[in-house]
LOFI-461776 format. One record per residue (C-alpha): residue in three letters; x, y, z. Coordinates in Angstrom, 1 decimal. Layout:
BEGIN
{site 'ALA'; {X; Y; Z}}
...
This chain:
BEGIN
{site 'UNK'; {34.8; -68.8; -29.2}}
{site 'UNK'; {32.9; -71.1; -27.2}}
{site 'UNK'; {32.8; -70.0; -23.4}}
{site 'UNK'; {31.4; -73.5; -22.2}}
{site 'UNK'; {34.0; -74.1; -19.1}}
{site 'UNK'; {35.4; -77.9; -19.0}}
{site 'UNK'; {33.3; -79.8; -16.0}}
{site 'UNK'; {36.9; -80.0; -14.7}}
{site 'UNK'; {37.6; -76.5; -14.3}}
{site 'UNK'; {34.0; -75.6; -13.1}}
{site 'UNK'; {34.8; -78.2; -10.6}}
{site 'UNK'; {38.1; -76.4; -10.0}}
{site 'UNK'; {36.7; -73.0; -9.2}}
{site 'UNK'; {33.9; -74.2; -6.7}}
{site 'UNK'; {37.1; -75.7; -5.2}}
{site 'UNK'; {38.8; -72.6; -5.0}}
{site 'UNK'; {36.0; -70.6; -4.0}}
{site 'UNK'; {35.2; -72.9; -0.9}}
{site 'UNK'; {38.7; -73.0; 0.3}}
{site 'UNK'; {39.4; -68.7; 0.0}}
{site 'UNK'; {36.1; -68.8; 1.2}}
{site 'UNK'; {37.0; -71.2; 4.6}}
{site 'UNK'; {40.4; -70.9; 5.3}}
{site 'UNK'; {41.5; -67.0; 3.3}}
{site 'UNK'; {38.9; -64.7; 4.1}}
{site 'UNK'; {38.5; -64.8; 7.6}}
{site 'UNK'; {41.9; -63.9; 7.9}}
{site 'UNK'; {41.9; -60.8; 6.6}}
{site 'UNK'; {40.4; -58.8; 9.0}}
{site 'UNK'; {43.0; -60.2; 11.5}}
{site 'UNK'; {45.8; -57.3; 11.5}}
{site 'UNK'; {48.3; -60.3; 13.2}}
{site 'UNK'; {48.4; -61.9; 9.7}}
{site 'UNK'; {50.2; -59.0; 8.2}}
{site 'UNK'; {54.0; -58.2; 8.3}}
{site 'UNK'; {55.7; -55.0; 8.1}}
{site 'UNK'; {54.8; -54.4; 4.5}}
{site 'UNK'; {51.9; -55.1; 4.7}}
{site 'UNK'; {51.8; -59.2; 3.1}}
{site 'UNK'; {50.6; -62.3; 4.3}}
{site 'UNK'; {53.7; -63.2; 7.3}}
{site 'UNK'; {55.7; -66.0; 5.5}}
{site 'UNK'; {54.9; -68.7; 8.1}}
{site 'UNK'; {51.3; -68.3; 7.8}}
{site 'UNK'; {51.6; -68.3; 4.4}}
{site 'UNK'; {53.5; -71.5; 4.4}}
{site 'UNK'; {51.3; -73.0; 6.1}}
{site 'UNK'; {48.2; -72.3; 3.8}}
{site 'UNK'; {50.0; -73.3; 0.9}}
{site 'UNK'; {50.4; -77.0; 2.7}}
{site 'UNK'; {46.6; -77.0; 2.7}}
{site 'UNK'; {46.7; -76.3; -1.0}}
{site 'UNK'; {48.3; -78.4; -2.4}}
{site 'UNK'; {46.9; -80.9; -0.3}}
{site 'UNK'; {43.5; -79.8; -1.9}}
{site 'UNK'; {45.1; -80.3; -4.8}}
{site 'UNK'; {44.6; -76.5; -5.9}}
{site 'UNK'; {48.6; -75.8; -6.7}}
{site 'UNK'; {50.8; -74.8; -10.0}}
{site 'UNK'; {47.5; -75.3; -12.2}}
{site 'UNK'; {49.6; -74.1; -15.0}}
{site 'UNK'; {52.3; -76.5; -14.9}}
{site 'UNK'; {52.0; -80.1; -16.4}}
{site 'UNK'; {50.8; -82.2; -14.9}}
{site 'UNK'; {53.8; -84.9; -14.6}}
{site 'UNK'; {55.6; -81.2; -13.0}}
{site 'UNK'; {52.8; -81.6; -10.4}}
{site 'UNK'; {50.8; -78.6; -11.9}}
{site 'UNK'; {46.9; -79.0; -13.3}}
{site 'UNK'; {48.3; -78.9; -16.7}}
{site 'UNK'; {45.7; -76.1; -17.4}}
{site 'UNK'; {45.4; -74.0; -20.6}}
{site 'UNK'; {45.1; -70.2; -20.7}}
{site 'UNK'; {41.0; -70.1; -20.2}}
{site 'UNK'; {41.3; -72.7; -17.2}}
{site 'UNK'; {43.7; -70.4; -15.5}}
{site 'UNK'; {41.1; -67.5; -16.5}}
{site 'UNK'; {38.5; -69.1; -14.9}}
{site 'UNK'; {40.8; -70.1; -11.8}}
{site 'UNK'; {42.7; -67.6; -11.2}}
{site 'UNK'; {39.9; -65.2; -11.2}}
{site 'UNK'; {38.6; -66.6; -8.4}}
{site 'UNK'; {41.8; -66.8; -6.1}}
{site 'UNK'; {42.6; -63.5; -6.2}}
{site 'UNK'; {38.9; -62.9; -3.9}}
{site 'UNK'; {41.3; -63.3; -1.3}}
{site 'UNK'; {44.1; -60.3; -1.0}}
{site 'UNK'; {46.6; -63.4; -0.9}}
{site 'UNK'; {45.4; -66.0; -2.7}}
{site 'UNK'; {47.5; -66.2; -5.3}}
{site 'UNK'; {50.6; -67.0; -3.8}}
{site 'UNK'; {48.7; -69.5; -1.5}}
{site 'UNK'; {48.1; -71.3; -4.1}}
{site 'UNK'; {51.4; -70.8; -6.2}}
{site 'UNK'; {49.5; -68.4; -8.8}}
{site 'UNK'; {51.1; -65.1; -8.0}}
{site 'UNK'; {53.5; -62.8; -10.1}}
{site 'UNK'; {56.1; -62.9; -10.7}}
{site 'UNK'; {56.4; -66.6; -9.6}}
{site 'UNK'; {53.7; -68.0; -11.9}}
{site 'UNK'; {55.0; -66.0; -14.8}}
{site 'UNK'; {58.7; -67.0; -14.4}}
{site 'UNK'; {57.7; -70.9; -14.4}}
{site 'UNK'; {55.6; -70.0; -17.7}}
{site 'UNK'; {58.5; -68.9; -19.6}}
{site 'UNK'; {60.8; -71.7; -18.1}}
{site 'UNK'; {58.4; -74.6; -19.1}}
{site 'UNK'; {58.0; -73.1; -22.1}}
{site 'UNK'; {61.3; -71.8; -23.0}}
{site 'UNK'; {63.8; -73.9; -21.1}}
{site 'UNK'; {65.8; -77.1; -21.8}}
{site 'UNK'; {65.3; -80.2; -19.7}}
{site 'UNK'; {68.3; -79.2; -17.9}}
{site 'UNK'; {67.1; -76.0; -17.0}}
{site 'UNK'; {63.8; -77.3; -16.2}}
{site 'UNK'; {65.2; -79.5; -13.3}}
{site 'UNK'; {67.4; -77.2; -12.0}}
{site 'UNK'; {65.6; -73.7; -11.9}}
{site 'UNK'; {61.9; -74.5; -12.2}}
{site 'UNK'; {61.0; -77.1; -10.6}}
{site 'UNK'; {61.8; -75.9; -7.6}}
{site 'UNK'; {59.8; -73.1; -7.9}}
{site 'UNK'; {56.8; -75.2; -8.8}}
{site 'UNK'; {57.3; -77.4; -5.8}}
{site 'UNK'; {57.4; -74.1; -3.4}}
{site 'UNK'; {61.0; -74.5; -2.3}}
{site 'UNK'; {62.0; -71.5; -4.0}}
{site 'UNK'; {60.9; -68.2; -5.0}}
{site 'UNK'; {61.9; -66.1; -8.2}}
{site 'UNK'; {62.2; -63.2; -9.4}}
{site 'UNK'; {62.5; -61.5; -13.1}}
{site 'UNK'; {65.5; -58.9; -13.6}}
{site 'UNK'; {64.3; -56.6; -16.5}}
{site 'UNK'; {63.5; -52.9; -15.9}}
{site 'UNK'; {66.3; -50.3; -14.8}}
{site 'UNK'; {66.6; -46.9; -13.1}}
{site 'UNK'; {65.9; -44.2; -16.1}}
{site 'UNK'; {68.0; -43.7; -18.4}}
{site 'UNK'; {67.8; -47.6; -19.1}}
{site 'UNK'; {65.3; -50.0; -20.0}}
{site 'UNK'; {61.7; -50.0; -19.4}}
{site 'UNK'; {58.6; -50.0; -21.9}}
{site 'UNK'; {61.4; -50.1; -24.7}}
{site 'UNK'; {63.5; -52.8; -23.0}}
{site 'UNK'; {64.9; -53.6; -26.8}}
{site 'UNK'; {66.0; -49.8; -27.8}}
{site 'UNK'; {67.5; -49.1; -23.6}}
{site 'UNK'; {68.5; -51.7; -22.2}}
{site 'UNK'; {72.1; -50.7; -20.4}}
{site 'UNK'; {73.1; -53.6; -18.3}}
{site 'UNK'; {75.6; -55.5; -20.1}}
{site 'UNK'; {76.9; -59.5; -20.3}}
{site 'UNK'; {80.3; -59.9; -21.6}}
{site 'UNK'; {81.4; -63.5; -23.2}}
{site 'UNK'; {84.6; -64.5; -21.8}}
{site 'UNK'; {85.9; -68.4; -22.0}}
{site 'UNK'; {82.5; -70.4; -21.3}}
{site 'UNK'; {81.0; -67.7; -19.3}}
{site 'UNK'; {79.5; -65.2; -19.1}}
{site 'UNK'; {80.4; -61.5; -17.2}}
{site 'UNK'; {77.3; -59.4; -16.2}}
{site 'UNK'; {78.0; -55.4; -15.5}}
{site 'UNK'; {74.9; -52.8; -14.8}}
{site 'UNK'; {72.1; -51.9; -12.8}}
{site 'UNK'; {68.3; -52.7; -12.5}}
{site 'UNK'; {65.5; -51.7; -10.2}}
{site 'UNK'; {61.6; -52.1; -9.5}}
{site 'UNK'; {62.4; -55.8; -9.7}}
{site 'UNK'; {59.9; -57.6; -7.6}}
{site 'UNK'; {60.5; -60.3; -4.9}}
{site 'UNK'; {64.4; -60.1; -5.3}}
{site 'UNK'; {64.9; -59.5; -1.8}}
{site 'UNK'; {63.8; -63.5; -0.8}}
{site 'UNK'; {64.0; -64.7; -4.3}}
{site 'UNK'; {66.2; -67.4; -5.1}}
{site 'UNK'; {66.3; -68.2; -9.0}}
{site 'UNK'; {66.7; -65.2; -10.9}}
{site 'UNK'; {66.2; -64.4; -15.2}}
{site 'UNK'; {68.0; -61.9; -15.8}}
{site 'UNK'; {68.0; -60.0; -19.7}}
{site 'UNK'; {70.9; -58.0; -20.4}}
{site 'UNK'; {72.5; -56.6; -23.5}}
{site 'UNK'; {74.9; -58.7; -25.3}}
{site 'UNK'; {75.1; -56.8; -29.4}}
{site 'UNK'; {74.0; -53.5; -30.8}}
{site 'UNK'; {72.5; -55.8; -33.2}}
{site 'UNK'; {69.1; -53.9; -33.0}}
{site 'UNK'; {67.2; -56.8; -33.8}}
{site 'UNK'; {69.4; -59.5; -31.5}}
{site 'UNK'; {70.4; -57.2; -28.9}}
{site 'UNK'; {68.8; -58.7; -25.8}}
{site 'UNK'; {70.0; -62.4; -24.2}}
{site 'UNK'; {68.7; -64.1; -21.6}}
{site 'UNK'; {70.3; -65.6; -18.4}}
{site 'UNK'; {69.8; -67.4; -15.3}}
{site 'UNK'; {71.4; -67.1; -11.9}}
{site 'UNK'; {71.1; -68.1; -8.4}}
{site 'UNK'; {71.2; -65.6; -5.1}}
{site 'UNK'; {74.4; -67.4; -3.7}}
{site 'UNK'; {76.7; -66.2; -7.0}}
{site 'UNK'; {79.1; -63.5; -6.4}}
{site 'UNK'; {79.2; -60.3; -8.3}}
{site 'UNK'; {75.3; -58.7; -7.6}}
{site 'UNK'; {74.1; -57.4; -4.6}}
{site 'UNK'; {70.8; -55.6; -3.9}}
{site 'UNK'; {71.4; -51.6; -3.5}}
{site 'UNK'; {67.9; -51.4; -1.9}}
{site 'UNK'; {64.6; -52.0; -1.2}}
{site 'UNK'; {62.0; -49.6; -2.6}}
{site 'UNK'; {59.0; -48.1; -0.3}}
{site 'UNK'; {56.5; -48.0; -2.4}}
{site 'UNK'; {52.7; -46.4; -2.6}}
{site 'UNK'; {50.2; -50.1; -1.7}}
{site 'UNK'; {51.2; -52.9; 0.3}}
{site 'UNK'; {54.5; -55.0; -1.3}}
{site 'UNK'; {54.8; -58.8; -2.4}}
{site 'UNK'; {57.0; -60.8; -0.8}}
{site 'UNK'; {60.6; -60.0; -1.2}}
{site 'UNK'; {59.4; -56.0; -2.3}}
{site 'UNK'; {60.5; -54.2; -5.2}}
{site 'UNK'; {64.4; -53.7; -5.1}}
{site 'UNK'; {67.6; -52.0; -7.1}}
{site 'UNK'; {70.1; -54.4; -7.7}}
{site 'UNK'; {73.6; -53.7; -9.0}}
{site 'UNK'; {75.8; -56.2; -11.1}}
{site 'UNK'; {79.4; -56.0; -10.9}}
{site 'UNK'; {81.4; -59.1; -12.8}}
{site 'UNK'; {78.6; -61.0; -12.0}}
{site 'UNK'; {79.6; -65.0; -13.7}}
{site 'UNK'; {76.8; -66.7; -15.3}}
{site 'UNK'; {78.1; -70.3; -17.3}}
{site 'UNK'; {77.1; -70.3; -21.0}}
{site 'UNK'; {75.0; -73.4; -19.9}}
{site 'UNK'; {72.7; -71.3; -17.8}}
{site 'UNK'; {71.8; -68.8; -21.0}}
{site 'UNK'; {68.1; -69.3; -21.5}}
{site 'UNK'; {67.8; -69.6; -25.3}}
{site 'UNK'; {70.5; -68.4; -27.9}}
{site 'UNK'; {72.3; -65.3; -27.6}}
{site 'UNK'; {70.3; -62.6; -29.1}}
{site 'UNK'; {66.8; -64.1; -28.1}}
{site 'UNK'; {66.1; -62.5; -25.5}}
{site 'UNK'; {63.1; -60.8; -26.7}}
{site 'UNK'; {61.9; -63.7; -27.5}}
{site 'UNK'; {61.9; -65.0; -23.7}}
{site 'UNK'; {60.4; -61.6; -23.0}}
{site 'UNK'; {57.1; -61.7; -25.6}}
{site 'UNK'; {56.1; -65.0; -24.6}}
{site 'UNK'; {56.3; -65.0; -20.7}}
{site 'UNK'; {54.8; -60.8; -21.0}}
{site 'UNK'; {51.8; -62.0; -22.8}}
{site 'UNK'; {50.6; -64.2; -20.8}}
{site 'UNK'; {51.8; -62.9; -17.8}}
{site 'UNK'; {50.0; -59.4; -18.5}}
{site 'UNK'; {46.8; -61.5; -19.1}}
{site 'UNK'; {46.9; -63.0; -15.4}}
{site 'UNK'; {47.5; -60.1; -13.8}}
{site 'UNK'; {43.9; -58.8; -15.2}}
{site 'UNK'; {42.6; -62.4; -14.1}}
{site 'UNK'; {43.7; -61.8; -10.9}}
{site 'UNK'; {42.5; -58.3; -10.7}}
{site 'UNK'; {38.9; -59.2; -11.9}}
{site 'UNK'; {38.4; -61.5; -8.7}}
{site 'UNK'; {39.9; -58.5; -6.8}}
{site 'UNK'; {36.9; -56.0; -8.1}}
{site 'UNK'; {34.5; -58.8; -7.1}}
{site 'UNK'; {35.2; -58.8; -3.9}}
{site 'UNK'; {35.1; -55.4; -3.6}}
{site 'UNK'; {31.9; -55.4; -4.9}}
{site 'UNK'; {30.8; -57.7; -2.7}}
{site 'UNK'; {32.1; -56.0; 0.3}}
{site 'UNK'; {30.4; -53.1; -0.7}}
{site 'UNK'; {27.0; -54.7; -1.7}}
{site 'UNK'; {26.9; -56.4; 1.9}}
{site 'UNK'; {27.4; -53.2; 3.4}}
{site 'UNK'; {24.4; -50.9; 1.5}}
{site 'UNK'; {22.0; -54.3; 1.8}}
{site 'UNK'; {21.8; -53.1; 5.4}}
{site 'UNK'; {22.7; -49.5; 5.8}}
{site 'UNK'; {19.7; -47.4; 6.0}}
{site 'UNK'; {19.6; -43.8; 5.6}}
{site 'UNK'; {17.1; -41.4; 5.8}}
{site 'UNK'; {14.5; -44.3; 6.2}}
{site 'UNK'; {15.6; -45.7; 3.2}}
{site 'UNK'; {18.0; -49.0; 2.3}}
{site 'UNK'; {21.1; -48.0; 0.7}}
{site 'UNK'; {20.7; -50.5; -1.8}}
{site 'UNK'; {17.1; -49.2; -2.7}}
{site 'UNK'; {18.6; -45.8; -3.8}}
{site 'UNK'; {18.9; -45.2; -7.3}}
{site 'UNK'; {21.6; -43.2; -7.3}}
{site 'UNK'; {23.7; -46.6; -5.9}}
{site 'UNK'; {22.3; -48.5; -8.3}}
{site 'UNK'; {23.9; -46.4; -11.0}}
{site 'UNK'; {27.2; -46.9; -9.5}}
{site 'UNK'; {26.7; -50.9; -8.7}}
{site 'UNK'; {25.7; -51.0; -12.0}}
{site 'UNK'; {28.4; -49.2; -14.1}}
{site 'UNK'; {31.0; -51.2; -11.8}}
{site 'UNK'; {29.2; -54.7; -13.1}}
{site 'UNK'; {29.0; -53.6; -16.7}}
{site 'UNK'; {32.6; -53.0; -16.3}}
{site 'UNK'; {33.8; -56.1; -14.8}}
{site 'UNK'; {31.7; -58.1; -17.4}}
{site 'UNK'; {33.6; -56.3; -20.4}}
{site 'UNK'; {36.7; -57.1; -18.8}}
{site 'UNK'; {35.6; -60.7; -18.4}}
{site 'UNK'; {35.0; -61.3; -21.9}}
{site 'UNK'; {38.1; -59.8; -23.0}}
{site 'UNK'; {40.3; -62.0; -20.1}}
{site 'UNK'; {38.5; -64.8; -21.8}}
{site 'UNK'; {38.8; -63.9; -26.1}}
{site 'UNK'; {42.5; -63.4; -25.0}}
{site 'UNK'; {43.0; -66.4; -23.3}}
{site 'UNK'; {41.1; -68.2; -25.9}}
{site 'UNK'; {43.1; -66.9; -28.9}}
{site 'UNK'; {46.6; -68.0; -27.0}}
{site 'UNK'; {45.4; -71.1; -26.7}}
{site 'UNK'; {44.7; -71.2; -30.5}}
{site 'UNK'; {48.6; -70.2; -31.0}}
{site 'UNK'; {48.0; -66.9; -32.1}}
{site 'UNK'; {50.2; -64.1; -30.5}}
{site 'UNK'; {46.8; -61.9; -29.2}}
{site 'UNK'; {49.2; -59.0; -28.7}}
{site 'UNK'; {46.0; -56.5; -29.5}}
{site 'UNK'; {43.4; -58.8; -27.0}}
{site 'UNK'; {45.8; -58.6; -24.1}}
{site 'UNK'; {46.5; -54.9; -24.6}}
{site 'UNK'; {43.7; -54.0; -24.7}}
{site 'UNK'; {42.5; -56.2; -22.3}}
{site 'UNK'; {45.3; -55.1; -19.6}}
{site 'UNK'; {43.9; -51.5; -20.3}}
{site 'UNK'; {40.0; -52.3; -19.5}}
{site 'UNK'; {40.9; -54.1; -16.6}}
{site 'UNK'; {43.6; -51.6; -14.7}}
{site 'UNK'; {40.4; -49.4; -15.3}}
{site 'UNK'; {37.8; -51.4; -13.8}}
{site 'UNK'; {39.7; -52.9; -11.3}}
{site 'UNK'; {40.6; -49.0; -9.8}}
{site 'UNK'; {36.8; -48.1; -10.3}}
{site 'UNK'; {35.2; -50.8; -8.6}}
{site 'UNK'; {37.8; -50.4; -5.1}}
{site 'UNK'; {37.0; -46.6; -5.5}}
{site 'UNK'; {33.8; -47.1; -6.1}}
{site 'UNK'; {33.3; -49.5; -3.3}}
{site 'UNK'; {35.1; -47.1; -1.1}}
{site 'UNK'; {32.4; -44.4; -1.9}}
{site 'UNK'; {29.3; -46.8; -1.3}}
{site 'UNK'; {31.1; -47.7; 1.8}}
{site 'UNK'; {31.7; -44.0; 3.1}}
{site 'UNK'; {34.0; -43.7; 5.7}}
{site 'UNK'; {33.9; -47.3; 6.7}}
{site 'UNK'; {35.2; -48.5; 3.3}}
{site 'UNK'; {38.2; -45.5; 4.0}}
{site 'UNK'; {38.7; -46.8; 7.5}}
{site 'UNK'; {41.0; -50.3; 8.4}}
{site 'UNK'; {38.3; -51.9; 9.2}}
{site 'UNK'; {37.8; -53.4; 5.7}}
{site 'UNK'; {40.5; -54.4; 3.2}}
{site 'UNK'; {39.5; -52.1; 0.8}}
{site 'UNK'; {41.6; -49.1; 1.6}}
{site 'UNK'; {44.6; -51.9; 1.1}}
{site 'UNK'; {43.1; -53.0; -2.1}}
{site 'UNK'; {42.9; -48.9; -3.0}}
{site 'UNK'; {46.7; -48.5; -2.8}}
{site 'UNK'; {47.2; -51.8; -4.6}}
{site 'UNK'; {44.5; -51.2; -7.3}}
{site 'UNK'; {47.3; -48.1; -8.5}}
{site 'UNK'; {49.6; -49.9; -9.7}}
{site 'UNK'; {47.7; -51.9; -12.1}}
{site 'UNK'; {47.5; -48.8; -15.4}}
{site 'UNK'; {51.6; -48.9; -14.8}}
{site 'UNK'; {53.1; -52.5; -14.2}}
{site 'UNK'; {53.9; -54.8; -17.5}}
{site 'UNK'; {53.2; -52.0; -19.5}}
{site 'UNK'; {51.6; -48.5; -18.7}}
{site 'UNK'; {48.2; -47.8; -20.2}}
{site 'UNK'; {49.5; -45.7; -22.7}}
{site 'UNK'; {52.0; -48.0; -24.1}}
{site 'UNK'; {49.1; -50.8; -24.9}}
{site 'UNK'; {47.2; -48.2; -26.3}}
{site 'UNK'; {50.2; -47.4; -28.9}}
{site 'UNK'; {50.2; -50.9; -29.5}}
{site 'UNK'; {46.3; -51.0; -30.2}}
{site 'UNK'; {46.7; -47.3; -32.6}}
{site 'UNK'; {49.8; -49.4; -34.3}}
{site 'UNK'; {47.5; -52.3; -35.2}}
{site 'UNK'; {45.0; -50.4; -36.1}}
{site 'UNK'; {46.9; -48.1; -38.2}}
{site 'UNK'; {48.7; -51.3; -40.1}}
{site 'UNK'; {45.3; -53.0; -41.3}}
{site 'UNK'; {42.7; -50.4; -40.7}}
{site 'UNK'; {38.9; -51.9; -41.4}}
{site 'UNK'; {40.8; -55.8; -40.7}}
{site 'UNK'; {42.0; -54.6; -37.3}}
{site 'UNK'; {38.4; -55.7; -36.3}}
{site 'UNK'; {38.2; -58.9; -38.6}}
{site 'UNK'; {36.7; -61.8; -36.8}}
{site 'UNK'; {39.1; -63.8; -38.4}}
């Protein structure tokens, strides 16, 4: 692959970098900015995403004539990686999960109907969203196929949803909902996807989850469906595609979540690297010590791998090719690296970096979660032994 950036999307990401450095950063040390779980407060955010998209930095993965960028997977590589420098920049700039993988799928997937209807809205930033997949054990979660327990019930021109989910994030102030449910014991058209909108009767939200690291908007809630009524003109897809909806928004949308966490380790590298660049101890600069050298430098080498892997994804995607291996495997190195360089930044930092008065204890909790969500570590690396086992020597083919 060639790793030549367009001069548009260089351009791009010294935009981005300018504005998260002006108008995101300083914000963060500010404790007023946060609500009571710990996000951005709504208004403010509201109002940064105003200056956005008047920069012209908004939906860069939605066509253009949508009023997106109209960006391919390596732009958004390239982009996204530096947004997410800033704890919120994402969602200022309409980037975030599970937003930006929800209008993915919908462009990709959905009808021009559906298009109007549920996602533009959500590209202009009148609406949020929200994907309804996982439930409470014993139903669906890696194996959403061979679990799944919520049901959808054809009856007339519409269709009657019964079950329960949970960890899905954002529901609590999300709007437009895809929702997969089971619809055959066919085991290979099983799954169907639908959409809904938070004002239908039959679904209510059993709770809100506390969880370890700070929450997205809207959390991570249970939600119950009870005769639920979802019109046959608001399936997305035919019946019994509904892993199909689900492969092509989770390969992607696994991929931007490591974007976004490579910008993340950045800047806690750079926090980090400010800080020993002037602590002294024992007559000595931090930064001059060896032994923090070897730690800055295993944390580069680490963030570089991931880099290149981001990047041979992306660039296979956008060749048409399913990458299921390249994202895997990528999603593995970065969860990694993205836990190692907060901790590690943490550790150069001593008791500061532990302390509130940097982000990096928020960034700690946060960094957790990334070895579990869209797939736990141990999944993707089944998926890597599977590939490896089906064509042995080829499984590392150039070709």
């Amino acid at each position: 692959m060639d790793f030549t950036l367009t001069p548009e999307i260089n351009d791009m990401c010294r935009r981005i970098r300018s504005f998260v450095d002006e108008h995101l950063l300083p914000l963060e040390s500010d404790p007023t900015i946060y609500d009571e779980y710990e996000s951005i407060r709504k208004e403010l955010l509201d109002a940064l995403r105003i200056k956005a998209k008047a920069a012209g930095i908004w939906a860069l993965s939605m066509p253009k004539e949508r009023g997106g960028a109209g960006y391919n997977t390596v732009g958004m590589a390239a982009c996204y990686e530096e947004m997410n420098r800033a704890l919120f920049g994402p969602a200022v700039f309409n980037a975030a999960a599970p937003d930006d993988g929800n209008m993915f799928v919908l462009n990709r997937l959905g009808n021009d109907r559906q298009k109007e209807k549920w996602l533009q809205p959500i590209i202009d930033g009148d609406v949020s969203s929200s994907i309804v997949m996982t439930e409470p054990a014993p139903g669906a979660g890696s194996d959403p196929a061979g679990m799944m327990k919520t049901t959808a019930e054809k009856v007339g021109d519409k269709w009657i949803i019964n079950g329960r989910k949970w960890y899905i994030t954002g529901a609590a102030v999300a709007s437009h909902f895809i929702l997969l449910a089971r619809t055959s014991t066919d085991p290979r058209r099983e799954l169907t996807t639908f959409l809904y909108h938070k004002d239908q009767p039959g679904w209510r939200i059993v709770r809100r989850l506390g969880i370890m690291g700070p929450e997205e908007h809207g959390g991570h809630c249970e939600i119950e469906f009870d005769g639920l009524e979802i019109p046959d003109e608001d399936r997305l897809l035919d019946v019994g595609r509904g892993m199909k909806v689900v492969q092509t928004r989770l390969g992607t949308a696994r991929l931007t979540h490591c974007m976004r966490w490579l910008g993340m380790a950045k800047r806690a590298m750079e926090i980090s690297s400010e800080y020993v660049a002037d602590r002294e101890a024992f007559g000595i600069k931090l930064a001059d010590r060896e032994s923090v050298q070897l730690l800055q430098g295993d944390v580069a080498m680490a963030i570089h791998i991931g880099r290149l892997m981001v990047m041979n994804a992306a660039w296979k995607l956008d060749q048409g090719e399913f990458a299921q291996s390249e994202v895997s495997a990528a999603k593995i190195q970065v969860a990694d690296t993205l836990h190692l360089a907060v901790d590690t930044a943490i550790q150069l930092c001593g008791a500061r970096g532990y302390s509130k008065d940097t982000v990096l204890e928020w960034m700690y909790r946060y960094a957790r979660q990334a070895k579990l969500v869209d797939g736990a570590s141990e999944v993707h690396k089944m998926i890597l032994a599977r590939g490896f086992q089906k064509q042995g020597i080829d499984y590392w083919s150039w070709n």
